[in-house]
KOLVOLO-442753 format. One record per residue (C-alpha): x, y, z. Coordinates in steps of 0.001 Angstrom, whole numbers, plus 524288, in hexadecimal, padded with zeros to 5 digits. Each point is the difference from the previous one (the first is absolute). Layout:
BEGIN
XYZ;...
***
This chain:
BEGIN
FF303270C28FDA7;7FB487F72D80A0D;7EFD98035E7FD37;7FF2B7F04E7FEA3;807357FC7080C08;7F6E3807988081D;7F3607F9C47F7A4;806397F301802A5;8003C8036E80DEF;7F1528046F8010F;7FBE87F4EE7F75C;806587F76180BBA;7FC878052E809F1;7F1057FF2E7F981;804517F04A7FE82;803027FDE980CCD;7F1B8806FF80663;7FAAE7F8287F709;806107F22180398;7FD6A8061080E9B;7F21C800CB7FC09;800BB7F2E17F971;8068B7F92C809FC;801E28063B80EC2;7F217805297FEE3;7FABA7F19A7FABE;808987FAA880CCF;7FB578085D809A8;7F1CC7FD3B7FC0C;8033A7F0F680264;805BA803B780CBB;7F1C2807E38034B;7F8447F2D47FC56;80BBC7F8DD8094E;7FC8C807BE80A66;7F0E37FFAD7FDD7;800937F2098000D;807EF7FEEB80CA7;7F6D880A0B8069E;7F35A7F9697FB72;8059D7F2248046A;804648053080E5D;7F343806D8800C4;7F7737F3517FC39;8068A7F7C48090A;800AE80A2380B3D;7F0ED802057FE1A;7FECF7F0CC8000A;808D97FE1A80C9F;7F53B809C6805C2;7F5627F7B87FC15;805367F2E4805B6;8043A807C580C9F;7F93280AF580293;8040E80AD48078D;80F8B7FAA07FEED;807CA80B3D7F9C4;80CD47FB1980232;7FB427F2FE7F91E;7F9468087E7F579;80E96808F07FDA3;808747F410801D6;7F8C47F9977F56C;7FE7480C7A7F61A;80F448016B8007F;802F17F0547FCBB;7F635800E47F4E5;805DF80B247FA90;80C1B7FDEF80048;800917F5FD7F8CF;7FE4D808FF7F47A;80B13805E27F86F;801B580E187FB22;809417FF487F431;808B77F597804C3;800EC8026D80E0A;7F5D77FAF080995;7F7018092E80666;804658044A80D6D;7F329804818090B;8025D8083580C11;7F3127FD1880838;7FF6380AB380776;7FFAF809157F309;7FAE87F6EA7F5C3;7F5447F8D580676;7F3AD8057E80784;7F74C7F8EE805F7;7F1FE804248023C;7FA6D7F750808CE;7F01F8080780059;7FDFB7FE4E7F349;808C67F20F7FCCD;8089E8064E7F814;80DDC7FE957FC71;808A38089F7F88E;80D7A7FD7A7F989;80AD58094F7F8F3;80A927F9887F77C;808BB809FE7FD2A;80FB4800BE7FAAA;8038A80E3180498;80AE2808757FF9C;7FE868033C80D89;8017C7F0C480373;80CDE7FFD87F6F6;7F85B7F6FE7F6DA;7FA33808767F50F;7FD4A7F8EF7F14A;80DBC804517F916;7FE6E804397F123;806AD7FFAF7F429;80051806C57F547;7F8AC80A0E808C3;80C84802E98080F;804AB80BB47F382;7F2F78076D802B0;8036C7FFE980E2C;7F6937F55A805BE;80B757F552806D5;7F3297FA11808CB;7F27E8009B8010F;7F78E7FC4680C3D;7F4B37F54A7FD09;7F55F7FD89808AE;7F22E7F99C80175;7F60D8003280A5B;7F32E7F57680154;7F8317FF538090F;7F7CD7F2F180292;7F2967FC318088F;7F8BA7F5BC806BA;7F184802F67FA9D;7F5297F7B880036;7FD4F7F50C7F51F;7F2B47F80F7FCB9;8044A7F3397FAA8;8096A7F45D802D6;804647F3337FC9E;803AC7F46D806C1;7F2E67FF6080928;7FD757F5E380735;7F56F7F8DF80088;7F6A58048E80974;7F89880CBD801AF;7FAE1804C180CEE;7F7B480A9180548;8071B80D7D80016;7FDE28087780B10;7F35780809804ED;7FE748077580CEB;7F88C7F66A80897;7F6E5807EA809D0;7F6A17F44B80174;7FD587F58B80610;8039D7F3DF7FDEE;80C398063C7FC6A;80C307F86F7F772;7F3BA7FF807F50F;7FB02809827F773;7F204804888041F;7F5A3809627FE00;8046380BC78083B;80FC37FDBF7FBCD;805E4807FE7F6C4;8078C7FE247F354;803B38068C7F452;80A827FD737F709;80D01807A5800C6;7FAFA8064A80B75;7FF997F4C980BAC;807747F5F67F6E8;80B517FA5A805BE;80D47809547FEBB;7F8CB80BF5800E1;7FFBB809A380AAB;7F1EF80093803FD;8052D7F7FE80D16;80E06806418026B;80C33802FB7F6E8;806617F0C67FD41;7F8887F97F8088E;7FC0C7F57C7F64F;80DC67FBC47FD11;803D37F392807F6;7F1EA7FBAD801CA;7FD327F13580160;7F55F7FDA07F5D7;7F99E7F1307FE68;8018C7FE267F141;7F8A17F1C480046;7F6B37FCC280B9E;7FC8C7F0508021E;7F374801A980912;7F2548006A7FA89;7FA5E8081C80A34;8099580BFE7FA60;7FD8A7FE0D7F2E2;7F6D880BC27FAB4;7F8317F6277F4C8;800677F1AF80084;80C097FA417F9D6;807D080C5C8008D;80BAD7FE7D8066A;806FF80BCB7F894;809A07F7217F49D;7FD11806877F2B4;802247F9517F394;80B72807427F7C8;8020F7FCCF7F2E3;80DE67FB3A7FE43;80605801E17EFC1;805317F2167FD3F;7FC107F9AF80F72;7F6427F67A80471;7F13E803CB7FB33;7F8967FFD480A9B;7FD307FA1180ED6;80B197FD7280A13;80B587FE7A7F88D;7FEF080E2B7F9FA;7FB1D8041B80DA1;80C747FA258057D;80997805977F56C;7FA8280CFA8021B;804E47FF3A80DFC;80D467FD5A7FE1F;8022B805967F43A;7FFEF80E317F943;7F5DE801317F734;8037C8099B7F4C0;7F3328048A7FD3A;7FCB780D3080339;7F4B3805EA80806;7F9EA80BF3801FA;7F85C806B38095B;7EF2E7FD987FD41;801A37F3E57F6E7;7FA277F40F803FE;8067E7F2D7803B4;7F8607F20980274;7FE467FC1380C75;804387F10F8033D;7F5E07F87D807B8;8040D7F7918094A;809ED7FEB280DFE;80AF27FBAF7F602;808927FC7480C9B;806B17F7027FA73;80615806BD7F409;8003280C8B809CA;80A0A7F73E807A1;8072F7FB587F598;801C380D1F7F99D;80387807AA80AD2;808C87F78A80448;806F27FFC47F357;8008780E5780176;805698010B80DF4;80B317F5B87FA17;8053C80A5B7F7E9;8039F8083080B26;7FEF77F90680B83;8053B806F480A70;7F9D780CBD7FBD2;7F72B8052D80B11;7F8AF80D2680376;805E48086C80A6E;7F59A80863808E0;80B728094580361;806A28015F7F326;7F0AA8018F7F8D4;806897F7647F57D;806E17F20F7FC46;80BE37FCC58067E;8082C7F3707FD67;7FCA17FEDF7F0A3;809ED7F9727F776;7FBAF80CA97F59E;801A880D7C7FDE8;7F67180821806EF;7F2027FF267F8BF;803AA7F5047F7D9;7FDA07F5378066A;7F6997F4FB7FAB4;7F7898006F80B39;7FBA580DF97FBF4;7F6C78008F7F737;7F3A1807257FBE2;7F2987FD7880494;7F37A805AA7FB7D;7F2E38046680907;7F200801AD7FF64;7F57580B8080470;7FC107FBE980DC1;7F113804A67FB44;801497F6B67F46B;8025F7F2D880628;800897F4D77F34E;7F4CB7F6ED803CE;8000F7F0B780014;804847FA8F7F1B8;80A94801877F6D6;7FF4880E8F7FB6A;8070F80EFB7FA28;8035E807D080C65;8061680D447FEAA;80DA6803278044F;7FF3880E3E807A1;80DBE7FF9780693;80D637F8657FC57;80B957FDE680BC2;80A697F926800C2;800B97F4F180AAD;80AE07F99F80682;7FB4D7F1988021E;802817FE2280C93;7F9DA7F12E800C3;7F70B7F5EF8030C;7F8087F8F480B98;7FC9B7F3967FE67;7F2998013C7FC09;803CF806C67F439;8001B8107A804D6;80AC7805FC7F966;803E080DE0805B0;8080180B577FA6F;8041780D818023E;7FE5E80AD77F882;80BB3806B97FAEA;80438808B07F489;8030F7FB6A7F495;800B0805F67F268;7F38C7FDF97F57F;7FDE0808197F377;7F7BB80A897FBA9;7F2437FCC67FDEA;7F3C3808F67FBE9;7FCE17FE4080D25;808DB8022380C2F;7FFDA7FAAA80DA6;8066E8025480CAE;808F17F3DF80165;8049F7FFA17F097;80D22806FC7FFF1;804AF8037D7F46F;80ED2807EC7FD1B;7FF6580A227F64F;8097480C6A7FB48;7F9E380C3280159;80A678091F7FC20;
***
């Protein structure tokens, strides 16, 4: 009398919210991941654009939206509308990014088997949201470490003396305790030449960094360590060997080397940054990570441990004759470390 037609009919309709369940609701949690992914990738690389160039928030959006869209959302590429998608939060260096496939936007996630319960579409969206913090360690460092910076009320003043101030984190070089960014751009000397400004006999600033498979020891490591990234990693407080001796000539040879791989990369005063590189900004070779001492705890004539308080990155800039290399510091990206510092960037999703 029909009783099993209309059990048939429940029984199917059961079937088919269960292959919705199986299948549209198994596709629309892919789509969710899809999106997360595209968000967290936008979100990274808007947060890095920050760190490189500080302060730029078209660079910062322009870069978010490229990144992410190169993500897809169930077959069709993710399409970001900056002005709704992407926020840009230049205090705190932080950059957030939406991918979303919306109804409103005509591009909702269609279903399948869904579509007899009444569920044709369903929006999909995912928000990250990515910073510039601070890191404590880094990798390719070159080989020299110099003083970092103190407050220097005394006289004779461009030394550290009794009567000058330092403390680490607090007068080191990036933070604030002289104004808000001041540090970046500064011409440091990374390897003086003259005896009379060494602060121990013999030490001219050139540390000795282990290199896994390189040279053992002396100039040729010394020289290799110029031009070259060295892969081990350091961290803020560990020791490194100082390297006795004016070393100009392997100074010359390695720096030179270095400045080969990007020749007509210079510093700009106006820009605050490198103009004319042959590399994406941050990446070229002649940026790489160097490594200072305490002011107050000087390393003292002979080969010895001195401890790392700060890590930048330096842009070598180049070389006098007499062997005086000079850089400027810059941001550049590090990693996390037990212990932070000012100049270490490091890019991180918070959210």
């Amino acid at each position: 009398e029909g009783t099993s037609l209309v059990l048939i009919a429940i029984a199917m309709l059961a079937l088919l919210g269960m292959a919705a369940l199986a299948i549209d609701v198994g596709m629309l949690y892919e789509a969710k991941a899809q999106a997360q992914n595209a968000a967290d990738s936008g979100a990274l690389a808007g947060a890095g654009a920050l760190l490189v160039q500080p302060g730029n928030d078209a660079n910062a959006r322009t870069v978010a939206e490229t990144f992410a869209e190169r993500h897809e959302i169930i077959r069709q590429q993710v399409a970001i509308e900056p002005d709704q998608d992407i926020q840009v939060d230049l205090v705190n260096e932080r950059v957030t990014v939406t991918a979303r496939r919306l109804t409103a936007r005509g591009n909702a996630v269609p279903t399948f088997f869904a579509r007899v319960l009444g569920w044709d579409e369903v929006d999909i969206q995912a928000t990250a949201t990515a910073e510039v913090g601070n890191g404590g360690a880094g990798s390719c460092l070159k080989p020299w470490i110099v003083p970092d910076a103190f407050d220097d009320t005394t006289a004779p003043f461009g030394q550290y003396n009794v009567g000058d101030y330092y403390e680490q984190g607090v007068t080191s070089w990036g933070t604030n305790y002289r104004n808000a960014d001041s540090d970046w751009g500064t011409r440091l000397t990374l390897k003086i030449s003259s005896p009379s400004q060494t602060v121990a006999p013999g030490q001219f600033y050139p540390i000795d960094l282990p290199i896994p498979d390189g040279p053992d020891a002396g100039g040729d490591r010394y020289r290799e360590n110029i031009y070259s990234c060295n892969s081990e990693v350091v961290e803020i407080n560990d020791t490194v060997k100082t390297e006795n001796g004016n070393m100009i000539g392997p100074t010359k040879q390695g720096v030179q080397k270095l400045i080969d791989m990007d020749p007509y990369a210079r510093w700009d005063t106006a820009a605050n940054g490198i103009v004319n590189s042959a590399f994406p900004p941050g990446a070229s070779p002649r940026i790489g990570h160097v490594p200072f001492f305490s002011p107050a705890e000087p390393p003292t004539s002979g080969k010895q441990s001195i401890r790392v308080v700060n890590i930048g990155a330096i842009f070598i800039e180049g070389i006098s004759g007499n062997g005086v290399v000079t850089g400027r510091i810059m941001t550049m990206t590090g990693a996390p470390g037990a212990n932070t510092g000012p100049l270490i960037r490091t890019v991180r999703l918070v959210e």
